[in-house]
NUDO-150355 format. One record per residue (C-alpha): residue in one letter; x, y, z. Coordinates in steps of 0.02 Angstrom, whole numbers, plus 32768, in hexadecimal, padded with zeros to 4 digits. Last residue first. Example, Ala and Ser with C-alpha at 12.3 -4.5 7.8 and 13.67 -1.06 7.14 Angstrom:
<rs>
S82AC7FCB8165
A82677F1F8186
</rs>
This chain:
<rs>
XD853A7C6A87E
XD7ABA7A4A87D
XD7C2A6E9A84E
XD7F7A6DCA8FB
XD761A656A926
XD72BA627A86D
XD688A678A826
XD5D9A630A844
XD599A5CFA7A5
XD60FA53CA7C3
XD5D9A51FA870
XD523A548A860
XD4FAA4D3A7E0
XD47DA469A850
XD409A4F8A854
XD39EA4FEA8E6
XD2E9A531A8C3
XD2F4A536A804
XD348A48AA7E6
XD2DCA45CA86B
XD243A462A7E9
XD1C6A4E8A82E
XD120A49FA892
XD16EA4F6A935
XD17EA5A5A8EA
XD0AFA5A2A89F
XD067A607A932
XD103A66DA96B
XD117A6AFA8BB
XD05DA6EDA8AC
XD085A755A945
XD12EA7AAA90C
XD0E9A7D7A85F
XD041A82AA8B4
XD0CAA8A0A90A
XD16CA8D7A95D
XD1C7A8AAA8A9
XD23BA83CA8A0
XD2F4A837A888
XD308A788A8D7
XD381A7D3A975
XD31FA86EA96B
XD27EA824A972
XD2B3A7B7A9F2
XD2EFA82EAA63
XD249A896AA3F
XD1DBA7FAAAAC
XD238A813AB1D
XD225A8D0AB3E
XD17DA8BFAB0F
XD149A849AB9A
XD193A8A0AC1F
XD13BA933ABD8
XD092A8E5ABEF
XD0C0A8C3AC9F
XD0F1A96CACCE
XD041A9B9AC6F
XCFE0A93DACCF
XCF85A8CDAC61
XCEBCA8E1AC42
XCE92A89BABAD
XCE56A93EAB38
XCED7A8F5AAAC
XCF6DA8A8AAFE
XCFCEA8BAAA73
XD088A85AAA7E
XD055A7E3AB01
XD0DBA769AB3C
XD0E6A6A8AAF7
XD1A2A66EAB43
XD21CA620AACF
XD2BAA675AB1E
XD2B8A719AA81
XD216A723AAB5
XD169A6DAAA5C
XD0BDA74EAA24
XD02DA767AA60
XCFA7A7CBAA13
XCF15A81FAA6A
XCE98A86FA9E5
XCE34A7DAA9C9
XCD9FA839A9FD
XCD19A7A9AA12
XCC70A7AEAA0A
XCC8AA77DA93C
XCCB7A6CDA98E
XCD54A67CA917
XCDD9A6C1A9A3
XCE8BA6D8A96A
XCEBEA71FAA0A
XCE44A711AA92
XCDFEA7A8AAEB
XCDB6A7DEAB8A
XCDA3A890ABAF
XCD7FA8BFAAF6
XCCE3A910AB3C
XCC6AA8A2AB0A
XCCC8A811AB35
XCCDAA85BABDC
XCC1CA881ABE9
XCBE9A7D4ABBD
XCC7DA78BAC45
XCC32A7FEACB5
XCB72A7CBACB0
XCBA1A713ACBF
XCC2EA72DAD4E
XCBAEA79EADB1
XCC05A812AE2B
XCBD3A8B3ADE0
XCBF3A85DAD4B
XCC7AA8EAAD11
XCCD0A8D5ADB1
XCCCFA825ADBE
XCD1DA827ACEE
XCD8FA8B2AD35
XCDD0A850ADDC
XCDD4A79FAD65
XCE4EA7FAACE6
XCEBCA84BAD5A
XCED0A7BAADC5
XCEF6A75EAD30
XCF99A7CDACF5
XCFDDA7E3ADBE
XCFCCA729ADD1
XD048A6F9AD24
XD0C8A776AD4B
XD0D0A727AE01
XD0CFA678ADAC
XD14CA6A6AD30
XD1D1A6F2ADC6
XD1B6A647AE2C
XD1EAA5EBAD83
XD27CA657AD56
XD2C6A652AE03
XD2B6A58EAE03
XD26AA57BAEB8
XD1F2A4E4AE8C
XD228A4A9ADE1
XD205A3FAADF8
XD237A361ADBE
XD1E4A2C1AE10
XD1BAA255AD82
XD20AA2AAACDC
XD236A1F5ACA3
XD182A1A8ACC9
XD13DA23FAC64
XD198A236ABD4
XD183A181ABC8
XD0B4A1A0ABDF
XD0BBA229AB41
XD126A19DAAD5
XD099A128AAF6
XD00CA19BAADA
XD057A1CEAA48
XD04CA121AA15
XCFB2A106AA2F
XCF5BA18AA9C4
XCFF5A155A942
XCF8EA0B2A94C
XCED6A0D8A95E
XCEFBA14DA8A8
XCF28A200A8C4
XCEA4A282A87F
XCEFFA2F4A805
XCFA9A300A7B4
XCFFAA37BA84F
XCFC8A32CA8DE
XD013A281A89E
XD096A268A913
XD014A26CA9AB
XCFACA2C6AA06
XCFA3A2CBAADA
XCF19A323AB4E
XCF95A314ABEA
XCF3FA2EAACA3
XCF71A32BAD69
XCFE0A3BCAD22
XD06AA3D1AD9C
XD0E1A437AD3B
XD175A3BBAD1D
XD0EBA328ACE5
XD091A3A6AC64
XD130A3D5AC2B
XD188A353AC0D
XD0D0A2EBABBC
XD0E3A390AB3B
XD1A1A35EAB14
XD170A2B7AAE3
XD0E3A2F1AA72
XD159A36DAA22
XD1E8A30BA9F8
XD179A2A3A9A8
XD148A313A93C
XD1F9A34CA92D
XD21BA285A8EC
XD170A298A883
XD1A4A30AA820
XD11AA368A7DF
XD118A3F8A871
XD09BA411A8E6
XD025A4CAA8D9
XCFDDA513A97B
XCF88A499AA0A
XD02CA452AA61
XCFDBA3C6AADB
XCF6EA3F7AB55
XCF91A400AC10
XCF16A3D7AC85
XCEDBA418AD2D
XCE8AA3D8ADAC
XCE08A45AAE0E
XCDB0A3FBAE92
XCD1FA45DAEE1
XCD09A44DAFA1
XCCD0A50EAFD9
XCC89A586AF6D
XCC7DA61BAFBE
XCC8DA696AF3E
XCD63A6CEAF9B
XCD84A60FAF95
XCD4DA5EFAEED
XCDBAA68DAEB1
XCE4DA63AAEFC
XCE3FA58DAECE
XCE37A5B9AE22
XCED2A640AE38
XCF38A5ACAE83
XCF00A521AE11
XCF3AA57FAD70
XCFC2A5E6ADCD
XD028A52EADEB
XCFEBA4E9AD20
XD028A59EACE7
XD0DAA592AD39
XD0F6A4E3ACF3
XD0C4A515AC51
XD125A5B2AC64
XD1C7A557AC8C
XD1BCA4CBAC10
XD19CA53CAB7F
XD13CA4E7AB0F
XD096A566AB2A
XD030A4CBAB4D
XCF84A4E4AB3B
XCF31A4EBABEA
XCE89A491AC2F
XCE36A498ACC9
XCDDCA3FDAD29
XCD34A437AD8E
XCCFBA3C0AE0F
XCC71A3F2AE7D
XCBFAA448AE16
XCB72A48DAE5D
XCB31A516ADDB
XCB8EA5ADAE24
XCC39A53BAE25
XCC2EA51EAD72
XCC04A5DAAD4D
XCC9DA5E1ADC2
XCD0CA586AD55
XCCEBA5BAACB5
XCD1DA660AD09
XCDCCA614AD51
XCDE9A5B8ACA5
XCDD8A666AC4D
XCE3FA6C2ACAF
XCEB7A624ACAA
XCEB5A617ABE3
XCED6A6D5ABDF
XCF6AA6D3AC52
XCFB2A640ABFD
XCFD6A6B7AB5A
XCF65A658AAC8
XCFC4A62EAA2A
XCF6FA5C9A9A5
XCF16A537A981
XCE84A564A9AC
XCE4AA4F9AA3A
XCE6AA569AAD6
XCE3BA507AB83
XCDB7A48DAB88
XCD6AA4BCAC38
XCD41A3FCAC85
XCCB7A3B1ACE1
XCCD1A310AD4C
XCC37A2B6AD72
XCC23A282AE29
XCB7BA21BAE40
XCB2BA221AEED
XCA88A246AEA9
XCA9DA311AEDE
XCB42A2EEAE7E
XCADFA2B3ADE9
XCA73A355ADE4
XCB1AA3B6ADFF
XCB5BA378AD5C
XCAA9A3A5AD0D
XCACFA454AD54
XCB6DA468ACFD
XCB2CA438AC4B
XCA93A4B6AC5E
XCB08A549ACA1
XCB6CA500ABF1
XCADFA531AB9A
XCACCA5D6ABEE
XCB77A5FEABCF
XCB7EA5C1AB27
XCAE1A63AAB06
XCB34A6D1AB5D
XCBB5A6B8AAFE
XCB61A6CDAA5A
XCB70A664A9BC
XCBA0A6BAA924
XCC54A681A8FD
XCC5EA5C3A971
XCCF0A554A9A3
XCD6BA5BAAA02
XCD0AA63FAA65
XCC7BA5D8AA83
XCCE8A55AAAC0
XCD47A5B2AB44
XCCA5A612AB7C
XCC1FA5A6AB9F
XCC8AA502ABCF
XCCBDA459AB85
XCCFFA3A2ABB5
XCC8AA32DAC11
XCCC3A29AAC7B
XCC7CA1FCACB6
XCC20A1BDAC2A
XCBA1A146AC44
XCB3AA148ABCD
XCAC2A1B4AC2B
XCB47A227AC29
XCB60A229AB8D
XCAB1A233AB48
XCA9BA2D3ABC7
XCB3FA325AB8B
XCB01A31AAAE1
XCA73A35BAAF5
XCAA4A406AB58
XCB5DA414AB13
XCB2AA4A4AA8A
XCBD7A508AA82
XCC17A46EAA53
XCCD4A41CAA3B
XCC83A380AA84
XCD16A325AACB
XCCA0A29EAB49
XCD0DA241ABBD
XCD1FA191AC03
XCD6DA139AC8C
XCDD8A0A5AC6B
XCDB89FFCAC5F
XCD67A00CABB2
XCCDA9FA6AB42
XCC4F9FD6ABD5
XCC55A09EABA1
XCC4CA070AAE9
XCBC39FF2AAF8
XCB82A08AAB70
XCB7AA0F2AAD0
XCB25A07CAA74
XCA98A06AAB02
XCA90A12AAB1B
XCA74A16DAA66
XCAC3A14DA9CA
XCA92A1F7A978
XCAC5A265AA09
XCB68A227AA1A
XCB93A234A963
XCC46A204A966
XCCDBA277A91F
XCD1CA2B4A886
XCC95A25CA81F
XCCC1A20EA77E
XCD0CA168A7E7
XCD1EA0D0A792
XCCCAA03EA74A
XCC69A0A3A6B0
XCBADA051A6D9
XCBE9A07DA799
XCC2EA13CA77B
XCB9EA172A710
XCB2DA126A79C
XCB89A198A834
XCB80A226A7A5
XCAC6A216A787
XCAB8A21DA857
XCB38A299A86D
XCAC2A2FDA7DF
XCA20A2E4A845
XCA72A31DA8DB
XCA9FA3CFA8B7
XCABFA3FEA963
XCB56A46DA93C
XCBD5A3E8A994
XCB6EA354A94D
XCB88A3A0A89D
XCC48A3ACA8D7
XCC5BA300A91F
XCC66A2BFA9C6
XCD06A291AA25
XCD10A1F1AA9D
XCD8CA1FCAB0C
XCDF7A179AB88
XCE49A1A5AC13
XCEE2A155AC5A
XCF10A11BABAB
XCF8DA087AB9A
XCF95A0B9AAD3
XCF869FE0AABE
XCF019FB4AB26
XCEA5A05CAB45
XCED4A0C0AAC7
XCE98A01DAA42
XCDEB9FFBAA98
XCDC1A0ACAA8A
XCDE9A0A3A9D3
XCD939FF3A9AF
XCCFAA036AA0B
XCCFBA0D5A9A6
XCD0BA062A8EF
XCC8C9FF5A933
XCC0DA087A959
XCC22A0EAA8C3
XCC54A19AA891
XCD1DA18BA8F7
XCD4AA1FBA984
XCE00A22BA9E2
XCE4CA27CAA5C
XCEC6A244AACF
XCEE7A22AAB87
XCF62A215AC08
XCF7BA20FACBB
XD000A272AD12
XD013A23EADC2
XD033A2BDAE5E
XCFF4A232AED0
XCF4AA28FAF14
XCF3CA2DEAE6D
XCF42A23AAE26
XCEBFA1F6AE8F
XCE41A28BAE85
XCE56A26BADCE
XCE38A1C1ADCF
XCD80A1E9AE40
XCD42A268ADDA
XCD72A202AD3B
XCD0DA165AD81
XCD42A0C8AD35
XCDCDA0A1ADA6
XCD3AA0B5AE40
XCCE3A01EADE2
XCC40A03EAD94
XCBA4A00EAE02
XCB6BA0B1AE38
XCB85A0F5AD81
XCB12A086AD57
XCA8FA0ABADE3
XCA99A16EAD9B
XCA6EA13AACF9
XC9DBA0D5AD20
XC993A164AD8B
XC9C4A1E6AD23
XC96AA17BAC76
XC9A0A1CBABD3
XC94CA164AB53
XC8CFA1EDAB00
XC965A25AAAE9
XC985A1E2AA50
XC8DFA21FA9F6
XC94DA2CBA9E9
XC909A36CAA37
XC888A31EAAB2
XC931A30EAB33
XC949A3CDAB36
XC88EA3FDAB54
XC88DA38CABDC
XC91FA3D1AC3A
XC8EAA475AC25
XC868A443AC97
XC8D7A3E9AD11
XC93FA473AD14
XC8AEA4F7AD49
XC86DA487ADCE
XC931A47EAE12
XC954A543AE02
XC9E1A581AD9A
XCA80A5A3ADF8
XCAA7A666ADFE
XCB28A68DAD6C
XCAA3A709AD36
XCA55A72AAC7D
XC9A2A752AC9E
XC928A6B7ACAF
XC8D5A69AABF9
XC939A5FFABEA
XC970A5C6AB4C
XC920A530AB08
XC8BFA55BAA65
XC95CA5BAAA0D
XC9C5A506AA1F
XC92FA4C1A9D2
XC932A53DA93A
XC9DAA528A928
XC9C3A470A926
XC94BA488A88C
</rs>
């Protein structure tokens, strides 16, 4: 049934990045909220004077403009339980005791593919059982006045992790709630969360998303919109998340949005982390600037390590404390944090909390470090422009100027890719890979467009650790890369090297 209602609201209007018309929105609009009897409760005016009246610490768009403004960065989990109490109790719990700048809710997987009848069979399942069967919470099913009891139960701003390709009712229940932040875009998470669904139909939906956010700002309401970033769990080169962030970013743009946050999975390698979180901003700014689109805010966050965590919970931990390094060194204005327990399934409020904590020490104690002027940093950065450029000029080009209609056209064509991809529009043919210094380079570019120099920069590194390992230059190399930081340490630095390695003079 939903997919039938998703079918029912797509726009006959051509495929365009061009903002949709106000008497068209507010027609689509209507259809969206008669989908699900709790669309029936969505009030703009009402919602609008309550975000009016929330404290400025309770506004994302405002916190973040704060913490850019002081080079702070804030903090904030994920997380989402099936049933109201147990959500409240777990937003209630990063706040007070995980000290949580920003507080999410996450919804669940059938609310993520609009299959609202089961979240709502599930969100009962999970309160005649006492805990959670749901891996997140059924925003759509609880409606506005259950989600602002969420909303009012915090003294922090709140966000909306949706995971969806399909953000349209959701994002308007949320909203309404009172959430102050929205995380999700039309191409990031089509490409990561869905196998059949189009991109142009997460672009359009997200077009949708983007111009509600602007319908608040024309109210005087700042929402902050996020791009999610890569959520696959494996490798993605940071100059495929930032060509991707930048066009997420000027759909945004294109539909009025004023405050666009972008996301970046943490590569682990403190200089190329910090190096993508400078181009990240720089390039987004850039292309905004050259379309005319004057005044948007582009914070950016750093997420947490998104391919395989080990078992042990002391490298786990070693982990989350490292990631809160290197979103502090690099400038990010927020972290996306996990915990110990990444690696046995969804953390419980307290290890949610506690990473939090460990992720905030990090931080304080990397306060002020910088890598301005580092040789290896400024080189990254350069390598790191030259790779998007490339990308955005030939997804422009192959648009004929049109992000919406290019970024179709480059999928099509190979053009842009994302390793690993689930979406059967997507090549998968690029394949990164690490160097023998911990840096992810590209070992098959696929049709992406990489400058032939570059590209062999890449190899060349990337074949000094397959010599020094006694690898293969291939698939083997790749696959390696994604799992190598989940591996016992006993395997990533052996505490036996000493005695194995032969006595100095021995030789002779």
């Amino acid at each position: 049934m939903a997919s039938v209602m998703s079918e029912s609201l797509r726009t006959k209007r051509p495929l365009g990045e061009a903002a949709i018309p106000w008497d068209e929105f507010d027609a689509m609009r209507a259809e969206n909220l008669a989908r699900w009897p709790t669309g029936a409760a969505v009030d703009l005016d009402e919602a609008v004077e309550f975000h009016l009246g929330l404290a400025s610490h309770k506004r994302l768009a405002e916190v973040l403009r704060r913490a850019k403004a002081e080079r702070r960065c804030l903090t904030q989990p994920r997380g989402g339980f099936g049933t109201l109490r147990l959500q409240k109790a777990l937003m209630q719990a990063l706040d007070r005791e995980g000290l949580a700048d920003i507080v999410p809710t996450t919804t669940d997987s059938y609310t993520r593919n609009e299959h609202f009848a089961q979240a709502g069979r599930g969100s009962e399942e999970s309160e005649a059982a006492g805990r959670s069967l749901l891996n997140g919470f059924p925003i759509v099913n609880y409606g506005v006045a259950a989600c602002r009891e969420l909303v009012e139960a915090i003294d922090k701003p709140a966000i909306m992790l949706t995971g969806t390709a399909m953000p349209k009712l959701v994002g308007e229940i949320g909203y309404a709630a009172g959430y102050t932040g929205f995380l999700g875009s039309g191409i990031a998470y089509t490409t990561s969360y869905t196998k059949e669904y189009s991109i142009e139909d997460g672009i359009r939906n997200y077009q949708y998303l983007d111009r509600l956010a602007a319908l608040y700002a024309r109210r005087g309401v700042l929402l902050h919109r996020r791009q999610p970033g890569f959520l696959t769990g494996t490798n993605i080169p940071p100059c495929i998340a930032i060509a991707i962030a930048v066009l997420d970013c000027l759909l945004a743009a294109a539909q009025g949005v004023k405050q666009y946050g972008l996301e970046l999975g943490q590569t682990l390698h403190l200089v190329q982390d910090a190096a993508a979180i400078a181009v990240c901003e720089e390039m987004a700014q850039e292309y905004l600037g050259k379309r005319g689109y004057a005044g948007v805010e582009t914070p950016i966050t750093s997420l947490h390590w998104m391919g395989a965590w080990p078992h042990d919970e002391a490298q786990a931990a070693a982990l989350v404390a490292y990631g809160g390094t290197v979103a502090a060194v690099g400038g990010a204005v927020s972290v996306t944090t996990k915990s110990t327990h990444e690696a046995l399934g969804i953390p419980t409020p307290e290890a949610n909390a506690e990473g939090l904590r460990m992720t905030r020490m990090a931080i304080y104690l990397a306060r002020n470090l910088r890598l301005d002027g580092l040789p290896d940093y400024e080189r990254e950065k350069a390598l790191i422009r030259r790779e998007v450029r490339g990308i955005v000029e030939r997804v422009l080009e192959m648009g004929e100027g049109d992000v919406a209609i290019g970024t179709v056209r480059a999928f099509e064509a190979g053009v842009l890719d994302v390793p690993w991809s689930p979406n059967r529009q997507v090549a998968s043919r690029v394949l990164p890979a690490r160097d023998a210094d911990g840096y992810l380079r590209i070992l098959d570019a696929g049709a992406v467009p990489i400058e032939a120099d570059v590209l062999e920069e890449h190899r060349a590194r990337l074949a000094r650790r397959a010599s020094r390992e006694k690898l293969d230059m291939g698939y083997d190399l790749a696959v390696s890369s994604v799992y190598e930081l989940s591996e016992p340490l006993g395997v990533l630095l052996s505490d036996g090297w000493a005695k194995d390695a032969p006595a100095r003079g021995s030789e002779s």
